[in-house]
N, C-alpha and C positions, 0 to 999 in steps of 0.2 A: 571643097577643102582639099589641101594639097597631102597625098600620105604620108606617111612618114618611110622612110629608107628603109626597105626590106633588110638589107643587109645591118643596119642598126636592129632592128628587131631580132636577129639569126641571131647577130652577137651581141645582145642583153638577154636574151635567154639562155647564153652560157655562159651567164656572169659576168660580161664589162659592163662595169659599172659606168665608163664615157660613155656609150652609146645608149645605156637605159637614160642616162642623165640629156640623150639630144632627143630620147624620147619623148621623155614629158617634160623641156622646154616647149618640142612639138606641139604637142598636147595637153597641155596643162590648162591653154585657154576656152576648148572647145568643151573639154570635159565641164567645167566650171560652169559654163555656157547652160551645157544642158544638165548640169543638177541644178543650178539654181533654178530653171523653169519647174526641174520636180519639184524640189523642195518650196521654193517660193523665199528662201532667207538666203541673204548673202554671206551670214556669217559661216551660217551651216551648215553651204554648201562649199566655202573653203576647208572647212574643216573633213567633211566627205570626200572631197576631190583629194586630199593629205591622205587619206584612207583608201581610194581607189590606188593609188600608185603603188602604195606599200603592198595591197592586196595582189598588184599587178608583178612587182618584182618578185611576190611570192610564187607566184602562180605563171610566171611569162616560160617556163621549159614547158606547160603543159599543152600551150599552143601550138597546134597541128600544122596549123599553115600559115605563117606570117603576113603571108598575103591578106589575111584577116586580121589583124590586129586594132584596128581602128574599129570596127563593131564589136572585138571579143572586147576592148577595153571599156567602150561605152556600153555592153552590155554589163561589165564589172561595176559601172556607174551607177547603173540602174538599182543594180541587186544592193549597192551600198547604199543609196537611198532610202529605199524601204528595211533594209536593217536598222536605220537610223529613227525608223517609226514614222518620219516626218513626211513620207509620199502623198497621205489625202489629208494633210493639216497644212496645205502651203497658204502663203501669201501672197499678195500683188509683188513684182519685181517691179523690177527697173528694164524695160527693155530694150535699152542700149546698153545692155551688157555691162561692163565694168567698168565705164566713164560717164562721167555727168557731161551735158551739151556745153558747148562754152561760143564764144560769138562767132568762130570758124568754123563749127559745126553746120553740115549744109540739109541736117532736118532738123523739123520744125519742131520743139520740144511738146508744142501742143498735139501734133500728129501722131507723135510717139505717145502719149500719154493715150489717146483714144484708141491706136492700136493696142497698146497694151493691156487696157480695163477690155478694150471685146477678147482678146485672146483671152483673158482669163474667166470670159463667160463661157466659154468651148470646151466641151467637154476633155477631159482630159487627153483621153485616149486621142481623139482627132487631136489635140495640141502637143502631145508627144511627139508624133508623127511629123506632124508642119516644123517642130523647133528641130528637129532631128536633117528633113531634109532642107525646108528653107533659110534656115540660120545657119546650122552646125557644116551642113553641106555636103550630107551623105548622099550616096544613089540611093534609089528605094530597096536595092536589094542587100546594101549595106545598113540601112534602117531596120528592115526585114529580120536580119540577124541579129541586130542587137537589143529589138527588146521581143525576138522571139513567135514572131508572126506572117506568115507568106507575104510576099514581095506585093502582090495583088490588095491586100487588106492595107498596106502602107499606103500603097498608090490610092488608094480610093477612100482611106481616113485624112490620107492630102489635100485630096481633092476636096472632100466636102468641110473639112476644116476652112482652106483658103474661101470657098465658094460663103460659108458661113462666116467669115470676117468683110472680106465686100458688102456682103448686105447687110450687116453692125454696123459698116463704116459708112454705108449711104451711095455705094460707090458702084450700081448696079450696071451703067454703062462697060463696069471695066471685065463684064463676064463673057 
């Protein structure tokens, strides 16, 4: 994932409102991204992601180092999640994010559906981690920060997450 402009972060944490607002253009879809896999609803989690941002302009002076903003926000995601009740009542998503497949789309709708029903048999914890680094497009050590766990325990809930979806998916050559 590409960050968002230090300097936009410096100056929405002392109130410009343009630069919070190229924030979460920035961001608005990655957040989204990874509540929805919390939660499992897509309504639910527009409405949370509406809730991290406002929480975020509240709270964006208390941020120490900008250079962190991208895990302090997705850790805000998190904690918005479980306020919302909804973190171990989720559902199946949609794992193409926020577009249905159409005939230009170059996977396979059926692919996507079998990855998606194994991910949602992976424990959570391992599947937080995976959507965190393999979708959202964290390092492990910006993973690490955001929902609060050593860099090592990310990398190795990655690890046996992905290791645990290849052999859901029948796909054992690909280890």
């Amino acid at each position: 994932m590409d960050a968002p402009d230090v300097a936009d972060v410096v100056a929405a944490a002392s109130g410009d409102v343009a630069s919070f607002e190229r924030l979460v253009r920035k961001m608005q879809g990655p957040v989204w991204r990874y509540v929805v896999h919390l939660v499992g609803d897509r309504a639910l989690a527009e409405d949370i992601s509406q809730e991290v941002f406002l929480r975020a302009y509240r709270k964006l002076h208390t941020l120490e180092n900008p250079d962190r903003f991208v895990p302090w926000l997705l850790a805000t995601a998190r904690n918005a999640a479980y306020d919302a009740g909804r973190y171990k009542k989720r559902r199946p998503v949609e794992l193409l994010g926020d577009r249905q497949p159409d005939a230009s789309d170059s996977r396979d709708p059926h692919i996507a559906i079998e990855v998606r029903d194994a991910l949602e048999r992976i424990d959570e914890t391992l599947r937080e981690s995976l959507v965190l680094v393999a979708m959202i497009g964290l390092t492990y050590q910006e993973a690490a920060e955001a929902i609060g766990v050593p860099e090592g325990t990310v990398k190795s809930r990655t690890f046996r997450a992905r290791r645990l979806l290849i052999e859901m998916l029948g796909a054992t050559d690909a280890l």
